[in-house]
Each structure stands twice: as C-alpha cells, then as structure tokens.
Residue frames as qw, qx, qy, qz and C-alpha x, y, z in Angstrom:
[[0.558, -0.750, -0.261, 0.243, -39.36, 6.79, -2.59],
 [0.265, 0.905, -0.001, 0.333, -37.38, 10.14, -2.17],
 [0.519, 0.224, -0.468, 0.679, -33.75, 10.10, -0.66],
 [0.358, -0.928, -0.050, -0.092, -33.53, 11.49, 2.80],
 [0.634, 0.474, -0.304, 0.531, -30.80, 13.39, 3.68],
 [0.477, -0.854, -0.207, 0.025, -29.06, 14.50, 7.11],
 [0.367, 0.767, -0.142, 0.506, -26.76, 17.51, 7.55],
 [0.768, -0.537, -0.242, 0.252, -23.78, 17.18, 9.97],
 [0.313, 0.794, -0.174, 0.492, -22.27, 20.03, 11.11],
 [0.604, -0.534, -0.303, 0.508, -19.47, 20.07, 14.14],
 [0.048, 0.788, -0.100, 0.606, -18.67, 23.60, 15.65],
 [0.631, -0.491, -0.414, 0.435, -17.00, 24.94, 18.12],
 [0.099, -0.531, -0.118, 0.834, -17.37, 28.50, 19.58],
 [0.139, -0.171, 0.436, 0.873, -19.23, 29.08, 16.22],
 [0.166, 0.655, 0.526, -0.517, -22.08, 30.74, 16.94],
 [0.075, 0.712, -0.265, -0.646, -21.39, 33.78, 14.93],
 [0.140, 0.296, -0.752, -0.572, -21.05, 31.44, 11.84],
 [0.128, 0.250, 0.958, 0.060, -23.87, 29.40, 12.67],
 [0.241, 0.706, 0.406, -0.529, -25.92, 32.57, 12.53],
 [0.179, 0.424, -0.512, -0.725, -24.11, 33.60, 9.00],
 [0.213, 0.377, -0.789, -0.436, -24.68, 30.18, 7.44],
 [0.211, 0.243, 0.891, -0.320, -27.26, 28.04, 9.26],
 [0.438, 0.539, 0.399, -0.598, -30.22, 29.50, 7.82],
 [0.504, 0.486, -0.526, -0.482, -28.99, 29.31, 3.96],
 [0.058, -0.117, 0.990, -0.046, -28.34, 25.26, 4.81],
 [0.371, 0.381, 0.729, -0.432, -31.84, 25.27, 5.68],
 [0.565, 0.643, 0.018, -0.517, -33.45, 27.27, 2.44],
 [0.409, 0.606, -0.558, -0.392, -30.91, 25.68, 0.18],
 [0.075, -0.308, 0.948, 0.041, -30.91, 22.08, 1.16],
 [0.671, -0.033, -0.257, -0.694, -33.40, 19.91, -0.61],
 [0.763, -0.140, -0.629, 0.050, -34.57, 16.21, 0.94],
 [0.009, -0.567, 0.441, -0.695, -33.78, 17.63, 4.16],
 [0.636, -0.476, -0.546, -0.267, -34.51, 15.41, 7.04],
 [0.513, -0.838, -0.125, 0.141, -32.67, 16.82, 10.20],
 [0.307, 0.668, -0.486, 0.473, -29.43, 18.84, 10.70],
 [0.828, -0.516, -0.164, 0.146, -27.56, 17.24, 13.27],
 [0.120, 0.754, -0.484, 0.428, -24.57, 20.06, 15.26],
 [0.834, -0.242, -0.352, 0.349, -22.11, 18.14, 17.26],
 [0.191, -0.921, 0.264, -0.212, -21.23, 20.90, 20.18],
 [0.825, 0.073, -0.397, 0.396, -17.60, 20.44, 21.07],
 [0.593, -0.483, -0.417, 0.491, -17.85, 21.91, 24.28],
 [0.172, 0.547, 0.026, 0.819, -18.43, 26.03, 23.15],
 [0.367, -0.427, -0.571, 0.597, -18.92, 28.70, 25.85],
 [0.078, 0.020, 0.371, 0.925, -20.28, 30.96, 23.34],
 [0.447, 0.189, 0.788, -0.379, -23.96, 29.63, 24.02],
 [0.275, 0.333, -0.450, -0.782, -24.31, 28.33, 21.36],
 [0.139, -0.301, -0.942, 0.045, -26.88, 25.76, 22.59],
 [0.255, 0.629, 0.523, -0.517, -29.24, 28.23, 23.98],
 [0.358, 0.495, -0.049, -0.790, -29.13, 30.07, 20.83],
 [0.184, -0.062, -0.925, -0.328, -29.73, 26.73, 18.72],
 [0.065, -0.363, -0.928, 0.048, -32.73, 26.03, 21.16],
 [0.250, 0.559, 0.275, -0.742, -33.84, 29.37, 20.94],
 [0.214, 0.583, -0.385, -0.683, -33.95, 29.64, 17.16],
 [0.526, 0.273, -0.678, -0.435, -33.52, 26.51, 15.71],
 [0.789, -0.136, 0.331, -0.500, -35.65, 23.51, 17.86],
 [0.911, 0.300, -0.018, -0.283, -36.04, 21.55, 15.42],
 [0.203, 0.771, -0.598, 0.079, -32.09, 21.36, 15.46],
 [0.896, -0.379, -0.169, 0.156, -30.50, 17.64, 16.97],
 [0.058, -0.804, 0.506, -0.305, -27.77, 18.70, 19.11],
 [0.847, 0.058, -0.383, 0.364, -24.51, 16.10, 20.05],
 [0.054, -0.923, 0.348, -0.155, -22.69, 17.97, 22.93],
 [0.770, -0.215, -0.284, 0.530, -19.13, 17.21, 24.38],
 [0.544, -0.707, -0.228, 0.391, -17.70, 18.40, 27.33],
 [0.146, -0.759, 0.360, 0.523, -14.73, 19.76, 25.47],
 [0.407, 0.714, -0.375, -0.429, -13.35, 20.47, 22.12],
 [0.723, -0.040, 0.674, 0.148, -12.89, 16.60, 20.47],
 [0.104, 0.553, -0.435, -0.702, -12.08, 18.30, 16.72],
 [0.503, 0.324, -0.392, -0.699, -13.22, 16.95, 13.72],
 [0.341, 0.084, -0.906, -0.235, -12.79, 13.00, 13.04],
 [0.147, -0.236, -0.926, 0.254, -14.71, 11.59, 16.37],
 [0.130, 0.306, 0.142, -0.933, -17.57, 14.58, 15.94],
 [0.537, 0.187, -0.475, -0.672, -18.53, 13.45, 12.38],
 [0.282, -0.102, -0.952, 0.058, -18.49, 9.52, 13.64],
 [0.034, 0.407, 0.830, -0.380, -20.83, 10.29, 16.55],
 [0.644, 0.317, 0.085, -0.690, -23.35, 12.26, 14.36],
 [0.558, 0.039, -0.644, -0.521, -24.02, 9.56, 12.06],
 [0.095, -0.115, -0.970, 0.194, -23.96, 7.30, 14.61],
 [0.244, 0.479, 0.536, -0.651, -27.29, 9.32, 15.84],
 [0.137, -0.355, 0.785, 0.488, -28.00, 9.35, 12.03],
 [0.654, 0.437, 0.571, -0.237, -31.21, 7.50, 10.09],
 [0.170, 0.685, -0.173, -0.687, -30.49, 8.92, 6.75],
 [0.895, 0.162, 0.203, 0.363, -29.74, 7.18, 3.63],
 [0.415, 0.697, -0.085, 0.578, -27.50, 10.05, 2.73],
 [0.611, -0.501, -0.209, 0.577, -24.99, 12.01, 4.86],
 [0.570, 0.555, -0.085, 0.601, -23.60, 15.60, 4.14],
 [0.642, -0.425, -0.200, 0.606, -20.88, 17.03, 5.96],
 [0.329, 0.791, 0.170, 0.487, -20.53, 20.48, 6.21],
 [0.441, 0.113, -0.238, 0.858, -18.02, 22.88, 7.89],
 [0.131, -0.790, -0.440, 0.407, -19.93, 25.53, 10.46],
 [0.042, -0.621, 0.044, 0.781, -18.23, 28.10, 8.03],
 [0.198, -0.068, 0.852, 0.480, -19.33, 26.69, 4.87],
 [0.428, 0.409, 0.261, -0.763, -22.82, 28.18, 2.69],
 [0.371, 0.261, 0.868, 0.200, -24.62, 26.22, 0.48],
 [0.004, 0.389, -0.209, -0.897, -25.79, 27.70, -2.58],
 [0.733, 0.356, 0.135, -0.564, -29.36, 27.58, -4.22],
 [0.907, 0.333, -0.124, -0.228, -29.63, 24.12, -6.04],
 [0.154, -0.600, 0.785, -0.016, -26.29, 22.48, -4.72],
 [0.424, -0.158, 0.882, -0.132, -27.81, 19.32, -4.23],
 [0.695, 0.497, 0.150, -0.497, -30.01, 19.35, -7.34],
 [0.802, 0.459, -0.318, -0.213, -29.76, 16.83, -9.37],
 [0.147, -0.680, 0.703, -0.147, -26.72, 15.07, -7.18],
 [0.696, -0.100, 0.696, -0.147, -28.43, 11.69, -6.67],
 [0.644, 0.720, -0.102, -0.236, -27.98, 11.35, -10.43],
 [0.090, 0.656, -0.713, 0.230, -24.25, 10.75, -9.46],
 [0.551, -0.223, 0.521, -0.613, -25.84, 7.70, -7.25],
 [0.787, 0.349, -0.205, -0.464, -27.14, 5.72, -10.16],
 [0.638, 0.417, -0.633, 0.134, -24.36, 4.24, -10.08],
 [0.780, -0.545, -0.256, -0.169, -24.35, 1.91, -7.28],
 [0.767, -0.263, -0.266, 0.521, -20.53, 1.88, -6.46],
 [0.022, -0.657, 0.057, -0.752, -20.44, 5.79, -5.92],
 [0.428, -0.275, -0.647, 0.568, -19.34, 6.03, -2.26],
 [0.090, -0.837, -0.287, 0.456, -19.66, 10.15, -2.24],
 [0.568, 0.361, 0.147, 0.724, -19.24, 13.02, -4.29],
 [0.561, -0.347, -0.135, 0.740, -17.92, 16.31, -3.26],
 [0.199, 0.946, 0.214, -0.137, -19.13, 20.03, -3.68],
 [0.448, 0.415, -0.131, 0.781, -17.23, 22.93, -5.42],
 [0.396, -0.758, -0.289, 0.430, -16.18, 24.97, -3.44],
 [0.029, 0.968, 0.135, -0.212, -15.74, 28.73, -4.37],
 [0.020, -0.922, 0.369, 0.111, -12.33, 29.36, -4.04],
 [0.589, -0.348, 0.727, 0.064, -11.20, 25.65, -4.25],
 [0.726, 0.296, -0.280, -0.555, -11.46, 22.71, -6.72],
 [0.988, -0.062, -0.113, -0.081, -11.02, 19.05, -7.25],
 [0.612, -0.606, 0.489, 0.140, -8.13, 17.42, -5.60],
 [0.662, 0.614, -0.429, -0.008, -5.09, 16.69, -8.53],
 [0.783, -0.474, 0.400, -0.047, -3.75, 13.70, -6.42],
 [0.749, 0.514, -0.407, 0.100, -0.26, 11.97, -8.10],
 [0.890, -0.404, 0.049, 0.204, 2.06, 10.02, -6.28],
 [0.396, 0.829, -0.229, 0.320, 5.61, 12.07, -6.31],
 [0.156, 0.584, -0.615, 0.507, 9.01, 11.40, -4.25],
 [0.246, -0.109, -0.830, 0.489, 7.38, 8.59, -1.61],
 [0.136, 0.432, 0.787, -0.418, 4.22, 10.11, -1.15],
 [0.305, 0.689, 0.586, 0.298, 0.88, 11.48, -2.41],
 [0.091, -0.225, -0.013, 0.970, 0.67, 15.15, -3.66],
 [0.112, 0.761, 0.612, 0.183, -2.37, 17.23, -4.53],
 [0.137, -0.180, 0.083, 0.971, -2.78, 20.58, -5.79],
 [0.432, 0.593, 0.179, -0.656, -6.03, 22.57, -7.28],
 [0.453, 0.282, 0.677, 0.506, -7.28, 20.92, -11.11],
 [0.122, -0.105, 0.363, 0.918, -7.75, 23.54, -13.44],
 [0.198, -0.231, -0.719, -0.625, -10.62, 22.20, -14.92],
 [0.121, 0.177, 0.883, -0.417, -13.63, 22.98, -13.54],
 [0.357, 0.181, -0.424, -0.812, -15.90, 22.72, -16.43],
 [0.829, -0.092, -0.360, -0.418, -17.10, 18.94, -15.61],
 [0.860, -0.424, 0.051, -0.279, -17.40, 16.47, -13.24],
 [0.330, 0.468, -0.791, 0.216, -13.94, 14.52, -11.98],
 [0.881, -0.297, -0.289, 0.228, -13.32, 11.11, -10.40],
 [0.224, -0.868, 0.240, -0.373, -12.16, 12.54, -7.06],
 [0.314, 0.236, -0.818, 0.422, -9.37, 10.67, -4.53],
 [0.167, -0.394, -0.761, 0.488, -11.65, 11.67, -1.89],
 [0.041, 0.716, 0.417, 0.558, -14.59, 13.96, -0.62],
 [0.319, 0.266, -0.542, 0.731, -13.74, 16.62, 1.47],
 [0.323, -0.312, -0.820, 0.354, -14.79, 15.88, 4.80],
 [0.011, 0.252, 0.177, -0.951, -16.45, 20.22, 4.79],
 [0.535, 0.413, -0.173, -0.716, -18.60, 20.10, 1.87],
 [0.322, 0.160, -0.844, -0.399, -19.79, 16.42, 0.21],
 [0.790, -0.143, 0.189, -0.565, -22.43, 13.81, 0.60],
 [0.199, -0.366, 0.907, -0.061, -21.73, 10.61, 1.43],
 [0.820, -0.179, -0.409, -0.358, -24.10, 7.07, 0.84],
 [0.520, -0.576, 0.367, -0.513, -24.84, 6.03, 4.04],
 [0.924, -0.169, 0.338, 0.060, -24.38, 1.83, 3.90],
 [0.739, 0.582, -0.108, 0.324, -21.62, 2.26, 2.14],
 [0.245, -0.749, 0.310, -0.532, -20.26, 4.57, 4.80],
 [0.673, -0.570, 0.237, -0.407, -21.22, 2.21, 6.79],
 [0.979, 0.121, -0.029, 0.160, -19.30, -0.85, 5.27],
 [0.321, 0.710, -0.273, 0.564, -16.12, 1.38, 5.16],
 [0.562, -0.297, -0.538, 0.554, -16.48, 1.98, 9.11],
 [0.300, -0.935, -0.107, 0.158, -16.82, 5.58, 9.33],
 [0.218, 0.874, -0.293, 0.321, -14.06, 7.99, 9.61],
 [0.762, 0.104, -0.516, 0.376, -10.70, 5.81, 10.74],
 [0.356, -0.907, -0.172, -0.142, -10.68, 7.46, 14.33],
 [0.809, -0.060, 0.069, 0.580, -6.56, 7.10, 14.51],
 [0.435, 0.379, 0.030, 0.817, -6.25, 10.25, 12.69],
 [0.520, -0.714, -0.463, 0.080, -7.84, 12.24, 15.52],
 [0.284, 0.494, 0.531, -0.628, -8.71, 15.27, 16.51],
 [0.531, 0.730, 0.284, -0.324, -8.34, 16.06, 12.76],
 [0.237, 0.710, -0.550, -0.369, -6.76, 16.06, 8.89],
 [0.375, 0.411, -0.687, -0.467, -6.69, 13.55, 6.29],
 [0.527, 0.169, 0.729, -0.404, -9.96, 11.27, 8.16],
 [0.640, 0.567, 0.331, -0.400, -11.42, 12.11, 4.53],
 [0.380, 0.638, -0.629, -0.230, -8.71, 11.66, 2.46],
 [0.038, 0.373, -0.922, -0.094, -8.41, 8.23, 3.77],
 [0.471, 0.322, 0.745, -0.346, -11.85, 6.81, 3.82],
 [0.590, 0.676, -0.079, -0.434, -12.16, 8.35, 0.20],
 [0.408, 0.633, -0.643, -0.138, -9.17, 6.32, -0.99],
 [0.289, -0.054, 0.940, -0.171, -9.90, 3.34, 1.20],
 [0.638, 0.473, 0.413, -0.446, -13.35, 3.35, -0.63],
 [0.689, 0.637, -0.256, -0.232, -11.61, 3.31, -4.19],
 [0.201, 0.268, -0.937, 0.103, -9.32, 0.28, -2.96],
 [0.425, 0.202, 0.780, -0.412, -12.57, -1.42, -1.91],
 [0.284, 0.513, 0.772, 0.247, -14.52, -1.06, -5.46],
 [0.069, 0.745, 0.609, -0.264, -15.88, 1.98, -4.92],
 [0.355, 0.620, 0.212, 0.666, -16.09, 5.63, -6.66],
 [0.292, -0.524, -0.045, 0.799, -15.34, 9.27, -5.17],
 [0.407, 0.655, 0.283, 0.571, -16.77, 12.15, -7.70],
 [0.135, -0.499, -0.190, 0.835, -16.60, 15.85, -7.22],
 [0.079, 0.776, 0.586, 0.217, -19.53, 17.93, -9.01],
 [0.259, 0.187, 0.202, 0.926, -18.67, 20.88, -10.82],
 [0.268, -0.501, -0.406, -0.715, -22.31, 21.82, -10.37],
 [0.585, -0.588, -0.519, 0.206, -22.66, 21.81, -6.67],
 [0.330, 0.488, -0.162, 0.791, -21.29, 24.84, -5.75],
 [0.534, -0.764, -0.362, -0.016, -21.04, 26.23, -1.86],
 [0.009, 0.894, 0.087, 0.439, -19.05, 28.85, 0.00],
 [0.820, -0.447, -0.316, 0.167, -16.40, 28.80, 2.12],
 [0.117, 0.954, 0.075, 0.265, -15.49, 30.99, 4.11],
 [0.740, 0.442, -0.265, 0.432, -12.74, 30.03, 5.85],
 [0.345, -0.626, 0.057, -0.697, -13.50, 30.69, 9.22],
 [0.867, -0.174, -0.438, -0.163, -12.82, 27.60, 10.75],
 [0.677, -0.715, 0.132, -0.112, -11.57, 26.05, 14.49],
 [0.869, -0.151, 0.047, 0.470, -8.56, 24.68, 13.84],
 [0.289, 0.599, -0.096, 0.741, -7.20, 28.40, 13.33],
 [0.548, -0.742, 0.029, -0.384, -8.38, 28.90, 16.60],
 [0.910, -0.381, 0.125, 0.104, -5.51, 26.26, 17.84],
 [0.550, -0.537, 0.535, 0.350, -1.76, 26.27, 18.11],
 [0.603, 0.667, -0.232, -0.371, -0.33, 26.69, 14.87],
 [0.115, 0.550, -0.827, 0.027, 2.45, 24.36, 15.58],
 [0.494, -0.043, 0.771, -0.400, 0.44, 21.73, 17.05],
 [0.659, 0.518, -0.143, -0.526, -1.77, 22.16, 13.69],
 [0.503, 0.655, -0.543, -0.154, 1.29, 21.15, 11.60],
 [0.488, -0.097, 0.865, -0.069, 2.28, 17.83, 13.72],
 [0.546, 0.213, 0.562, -0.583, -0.83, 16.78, 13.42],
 [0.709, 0.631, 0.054, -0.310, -1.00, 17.00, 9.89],
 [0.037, 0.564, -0.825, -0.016, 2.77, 15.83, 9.55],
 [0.357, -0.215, 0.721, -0.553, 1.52, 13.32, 11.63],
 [0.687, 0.293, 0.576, -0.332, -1.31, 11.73, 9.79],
 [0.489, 0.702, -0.398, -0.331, 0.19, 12.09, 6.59],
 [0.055, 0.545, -0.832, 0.085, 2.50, 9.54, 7.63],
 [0.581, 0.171, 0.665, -0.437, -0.59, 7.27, 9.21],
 [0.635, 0.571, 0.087, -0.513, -2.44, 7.61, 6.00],
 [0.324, 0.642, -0.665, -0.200, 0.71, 6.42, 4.05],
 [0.071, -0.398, 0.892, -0.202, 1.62, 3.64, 6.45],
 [0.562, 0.185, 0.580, -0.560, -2.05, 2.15, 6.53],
 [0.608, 0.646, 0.121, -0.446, -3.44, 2.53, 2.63],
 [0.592, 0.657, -0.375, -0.277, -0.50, 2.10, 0.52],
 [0.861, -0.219, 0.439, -0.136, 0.41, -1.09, -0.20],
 [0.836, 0.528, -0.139, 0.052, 2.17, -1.54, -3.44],
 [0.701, -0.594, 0.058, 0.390, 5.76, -2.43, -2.76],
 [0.362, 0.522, 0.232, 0.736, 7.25, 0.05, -5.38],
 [0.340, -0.827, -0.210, -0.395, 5.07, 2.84, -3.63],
 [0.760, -0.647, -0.055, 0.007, 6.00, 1.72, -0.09],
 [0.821, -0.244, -0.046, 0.513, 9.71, 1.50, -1.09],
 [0.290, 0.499, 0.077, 0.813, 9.82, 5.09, -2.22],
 [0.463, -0.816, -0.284, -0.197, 7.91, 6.01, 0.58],
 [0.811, -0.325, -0.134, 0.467, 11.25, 4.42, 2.84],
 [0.630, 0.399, 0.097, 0.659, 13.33, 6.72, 0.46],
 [0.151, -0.781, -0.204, -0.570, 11.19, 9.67, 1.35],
 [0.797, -0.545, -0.255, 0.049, 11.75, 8.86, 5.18],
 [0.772, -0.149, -0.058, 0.616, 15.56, 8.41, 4.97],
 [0.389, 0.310, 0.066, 0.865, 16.56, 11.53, 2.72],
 [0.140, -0.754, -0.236, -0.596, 13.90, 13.67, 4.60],
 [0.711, -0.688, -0.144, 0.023, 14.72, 13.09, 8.30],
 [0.601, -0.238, -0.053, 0.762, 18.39, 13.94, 7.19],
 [0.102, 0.510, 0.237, 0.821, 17.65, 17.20, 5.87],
 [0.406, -0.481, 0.332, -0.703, 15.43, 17.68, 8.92],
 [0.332, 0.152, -0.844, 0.393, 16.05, 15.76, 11.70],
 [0.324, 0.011, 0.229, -0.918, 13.15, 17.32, 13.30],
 [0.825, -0.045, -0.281, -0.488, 10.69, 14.89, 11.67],
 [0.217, -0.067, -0.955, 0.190, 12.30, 11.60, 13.75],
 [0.239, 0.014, 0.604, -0.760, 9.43, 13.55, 16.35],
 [0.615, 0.234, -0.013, -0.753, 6.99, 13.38, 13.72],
 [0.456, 0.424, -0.764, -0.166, 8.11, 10.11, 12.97],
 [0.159, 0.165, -0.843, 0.487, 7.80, 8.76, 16.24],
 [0.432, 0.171, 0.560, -0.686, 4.39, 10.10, 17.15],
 [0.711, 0.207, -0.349, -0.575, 3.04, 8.46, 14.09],
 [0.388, 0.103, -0.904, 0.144, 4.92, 4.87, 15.26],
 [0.052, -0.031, 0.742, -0.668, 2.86, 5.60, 18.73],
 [0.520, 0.195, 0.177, -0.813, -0.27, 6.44, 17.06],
 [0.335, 0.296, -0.748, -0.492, -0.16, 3.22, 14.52],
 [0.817, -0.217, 0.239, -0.478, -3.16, 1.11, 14.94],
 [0.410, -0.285, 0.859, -0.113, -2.43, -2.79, 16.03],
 [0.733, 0.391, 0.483, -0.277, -5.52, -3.77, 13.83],
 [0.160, -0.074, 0.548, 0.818, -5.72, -4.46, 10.47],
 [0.238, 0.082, -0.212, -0.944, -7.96, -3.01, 7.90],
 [0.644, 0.198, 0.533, -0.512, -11.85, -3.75, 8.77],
 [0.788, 0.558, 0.091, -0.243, -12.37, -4.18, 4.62],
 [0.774, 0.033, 0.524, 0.355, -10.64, -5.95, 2.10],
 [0.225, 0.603, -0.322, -0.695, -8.79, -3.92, -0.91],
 [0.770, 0.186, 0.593, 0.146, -9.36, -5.14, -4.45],
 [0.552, 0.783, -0.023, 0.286, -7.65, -2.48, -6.49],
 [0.747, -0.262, -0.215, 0.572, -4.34, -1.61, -5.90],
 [0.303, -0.609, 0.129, 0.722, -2.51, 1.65, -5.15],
 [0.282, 0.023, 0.681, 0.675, -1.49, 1.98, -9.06],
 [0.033, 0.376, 0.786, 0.489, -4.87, 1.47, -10.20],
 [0.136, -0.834, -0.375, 0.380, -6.70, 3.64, -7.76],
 [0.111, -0.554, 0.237, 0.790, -3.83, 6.81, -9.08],
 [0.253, 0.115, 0.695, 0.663, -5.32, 5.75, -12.68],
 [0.046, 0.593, 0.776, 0.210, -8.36, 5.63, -12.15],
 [0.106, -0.890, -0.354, 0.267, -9.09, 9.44, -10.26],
 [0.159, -0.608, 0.169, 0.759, -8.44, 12.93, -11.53],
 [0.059, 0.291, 0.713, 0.636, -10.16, 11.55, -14.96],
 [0.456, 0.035, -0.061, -0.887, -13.73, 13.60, -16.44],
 [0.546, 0.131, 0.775, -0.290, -16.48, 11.65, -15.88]]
C-alpha cells in the first residue's frame, strides 16, 4: 500500500504567496492526499480565492491571527494521513523533493526528516555556555542526523507524532514548537534526519515579519528559556544553564522580564512521554552523516 501524505500550510494575509507557491506544492508533491490551509483570520480574501481556484483545498479558519504552534496542531487534528508535511505559505517545493524520502522511513524509529532548504542547511546544534547553540553545517553533500525538523519544510510520521502529542502548545503563538518536539522525539528513542536531496525554496516572506519586531524577540527569548527548562535534564547541563541565568541577567538586567514571562508561561504538567536517552547522548548522537 502507498503512503498518503497531507500538506499543512498556515497563512495569514498570504494570498499573494499562496498564488506564487500553491500551485508548485501541487505539481511537485507526490502521494498527495489533501492540502490542508489553516486561515488565521486574513482580510486579504484569501478564502474566496482558495474556493475559487483551489476546491479541492480543506480550509481551518480562525477568527484572528493564532501564529504558528496551535495552527499546525489543529490541522492534523483534521488530518487522516499517515504522513504529515509542514510547509511555510512562502516556501516552494521543488520537482522530486519527496522522491525517494520514505526510504528514510525504513527505519521504524525515524520520527521526521527535514528538507533543504535553498539558502539554509542542517541545524549544527552543541551545547555552549548553559544553553543550546546552532548555526548552518557546512556539509551539505549527505544526509545528517538532525536535532529537529523545521517546523516550514519537513515530513513528519504521523503515530509517532501522535505519541509525542503534537506541537507542545506552551510555546505559542510561535518559535522553537519544532525544535522541541524534534529533541523530545530523540529523548524518547526516536530519530530526526535532514535530506540533502529534498530540496525546496524559501522565500522568506513570512508573517511573523509582519509583527512587532520587539514582541518577535520576547517571544523567542521567551521560549528559549521554556525549551531549556522543560527538555534538559542532565544536572551538569541544567547547572550551567543556572550559570547562564546569573551572569546574563547581570550584564542585562532586562532579561529578569524575559525571565519572568517564561516562570508565568511554565507548564504545571509533566512530560506526556517518558525520556530514555539523556541530554548527553541525544548531543552525540545528531549532527553525525547518516
């Protein structure tokens, strides 16, 4: 039986990009079994021009702009696939991306693996001064065990997904939902690639320029700090983290705010799954060739 796959794409006001990039999704995306657009409340009409054009389209609206993390959750929820990919409204898939991908799959503990993207490449993730750092890997000659897959451009396995929970809805409206479900999945067993041979377009066009640049940078301050306070568990790790805290909040004092709105935002629960690799072994294991 032949994978089916369904393409989730949230937009907002991005008409104009769904008209650049919507049609190449469609010619270039084999197994194709519905694109599902989560409308986050545009005024662009970009619903009539979905139901004029594309029909065949499922459409998610909200009222108003609900940004990235709780967008992707409530397409799958609507969902059947065994496969998921997530794609940015400014983001073009290129002839044979997904060829050959489920190859990557064989391997049952492969959570998701991650397109190239144009201008971009795999995430070099190391653990430096109290938290994680990532920069562009050089190489992009062959496949890499990835930290995560970015939440714009990758395909996911859906019951896997689904054991995981979905995208942790804490980090809300948006930033590092996919960094931490990629790295909660490789402290659960699982794998994370990124595929040199997938190759798609971004253009870099996206809503969260459309918003408060300062507000941006919380936000992302902000969940950095979630992401930290949630995932990493070694107590080496965690006590450099402290370090990172102290000497940075005297240098800028400014972060107590960012400090604070992460304490407010900190969920009460604990983690739905169980880790069985630690911190350590997770930094060993990604940023290797497959």
């Amino acid at each position: 039986m032949k994978p089916t796959i369904d393409i989730i794409i949230p937009s907002f006001n991005g008409k104009y990009l769904l008209e650049k990039h919507l049609p190449q999704v469609y010619k270039n995306s084999d197994f194709l079994n519905k694109v599902i657009i989560i409308d986050n409340g545009s005024t662009d009409d970009t619903i009539d021009w979905l139901k004029k054009n594309y029909p065949q389209v499922v459409i998610v609206r909200n009222s108003r702009n609900l940004g990235f993390t709780k967008p992707i959750n409530q397409g799958v929820a609507v969902s059947k696939s065994d496969y998921i990919v997530l794609l940015n409204n400014d983001v073009r898939p290129e002839k044979g991306y997904l060829k050959d991908i489920f190859r990557f799959f064989d391997d049952e503990n492969v959570f998701a693996v991650s397109f190239n993207e144009d201008k971009a490449s795999w995430p070099l993730v190391t653990w430096e001064n109290g938290k994680l750092h990532f920069s562009q890997g050089e190489d992009k000659n062959s496949p890499r065990y990835s930290c995560w897959a970015s939440g714009g451009s990758a395909i996911f396995k859906r019951s896997i997904w689904d054991k995981l929970g979905g995208f942790n809805e804490v980090y809300a409206p948006f930033y590092w939902e996919d960094i931490d479900i990629g790295f909660r999945a490789w402290k659960t067993g699982y794998k994370v690639v990124w595929n040199n041979k997938s190759t798609v377009f971004h253009e870099h066009e996206s809503t969260s320029a459309k918003i408060n640049h300062k507000y941006v940078e919380i936000i992302k301050q902000r969940n950095e700090l979630l992401f930290t306070w949630i995932n990493i568990t070694d107590k080496d790790l965690k006590k450099t983290h402290a370090k990172f805290l102290f000497f940075h909040t005297l240098k800028h004092p400014g972060y107590i705010k960012v400090i604070f709105s992460a304490l407010m935002r900190f969920p009460s629960n604990k983690q739905i799954v169980k880790f069985v690799r630690t911190d350590k072994q997770v930094l060993s294991l990604i940023n290797q060739k497959l």
